[in-house]
C-alpha positions in Angstrom: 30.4 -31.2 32.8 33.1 -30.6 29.8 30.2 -31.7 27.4 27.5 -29.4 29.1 30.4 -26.3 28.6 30.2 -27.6 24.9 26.7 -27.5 24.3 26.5 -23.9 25.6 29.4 -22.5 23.2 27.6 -24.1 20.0 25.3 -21.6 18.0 21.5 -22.6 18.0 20.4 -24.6 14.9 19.1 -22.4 12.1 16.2 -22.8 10.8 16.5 -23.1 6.9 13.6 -21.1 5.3 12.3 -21.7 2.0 12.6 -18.6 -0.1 9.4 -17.3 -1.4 8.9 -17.6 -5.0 8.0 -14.5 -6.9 5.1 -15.6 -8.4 3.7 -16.8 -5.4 4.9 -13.5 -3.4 2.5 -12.0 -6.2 -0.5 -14.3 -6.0 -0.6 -13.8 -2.4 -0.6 -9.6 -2.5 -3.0 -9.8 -5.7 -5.5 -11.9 -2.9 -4.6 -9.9 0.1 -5.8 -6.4 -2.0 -8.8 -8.1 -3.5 -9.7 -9.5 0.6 -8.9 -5.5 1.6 -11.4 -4.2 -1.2 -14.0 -6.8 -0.4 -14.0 -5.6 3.1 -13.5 -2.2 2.0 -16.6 -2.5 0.1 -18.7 -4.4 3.0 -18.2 -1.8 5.3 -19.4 0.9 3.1 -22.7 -0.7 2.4 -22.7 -1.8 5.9 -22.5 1.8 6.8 -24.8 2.8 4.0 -27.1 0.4 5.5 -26.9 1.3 8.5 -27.5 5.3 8.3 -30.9 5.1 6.1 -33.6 5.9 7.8 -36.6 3.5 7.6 -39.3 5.3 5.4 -41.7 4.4 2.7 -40.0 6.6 0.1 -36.4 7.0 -0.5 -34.4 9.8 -3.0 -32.8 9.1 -6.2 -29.4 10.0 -4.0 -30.1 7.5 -1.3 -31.0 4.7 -3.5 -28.2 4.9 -5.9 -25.4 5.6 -2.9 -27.1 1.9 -1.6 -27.1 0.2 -4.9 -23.4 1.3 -5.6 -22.0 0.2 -2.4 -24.1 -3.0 -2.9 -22.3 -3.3 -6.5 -18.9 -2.3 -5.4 -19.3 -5.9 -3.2 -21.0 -8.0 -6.6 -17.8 -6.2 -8.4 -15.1 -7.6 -6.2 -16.6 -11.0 -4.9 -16.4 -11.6 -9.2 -12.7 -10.4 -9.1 -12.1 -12.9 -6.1 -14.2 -15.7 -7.9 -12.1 -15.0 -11.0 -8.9 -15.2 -9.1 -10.0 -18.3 -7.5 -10.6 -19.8 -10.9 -7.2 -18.5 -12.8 -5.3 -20.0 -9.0 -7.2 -22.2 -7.4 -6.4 -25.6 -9.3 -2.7 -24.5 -9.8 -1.4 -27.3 -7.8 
């Protein structure tokens, strides 16, 4: 019973975590904004694609709002593929 009463009065164990290293506190929010603009981008030619009317002919405006949603994506799926290459094989 006396070692029961003991138990109770001792603080929980801590948990000891790592802290995180600058540089890696940086990688990680360099990746998280280049995941945000990808998606950013996706759902702009998503909705691009998704308000066009199906015609035969489309305007100079329509066509180049498509194309520059669909190059915003080409643009930051090469910033990702960069980061990949300058990160990935770190460790």
């Amino acid at each position: 019973m006396e070692n029961v009463a003991q138990n109770e009065a001792m603080p929980p164990a801590q948990i000891l975590m790592p802290k995180p290293n600058p540089e890696d506190e940086k990688v990680k929010e360099e990746l998280q904004a280049i995941f945000l603009d990808i998606l950013g981008s996706a759902q702009k030619l998503s909705y691009e694609l998704a308000t066009i009317d199906m015609k035969e002919n489309y305007t100079r405006e329509e066509l180049k709002e498509l194309f520059g949603s669909a190059r915003e994506i080409i643009f930051n799926v090469k910033r990702l593929h960069k980061f990949l290459e300058k990160f990935g094989k770190r460790k």
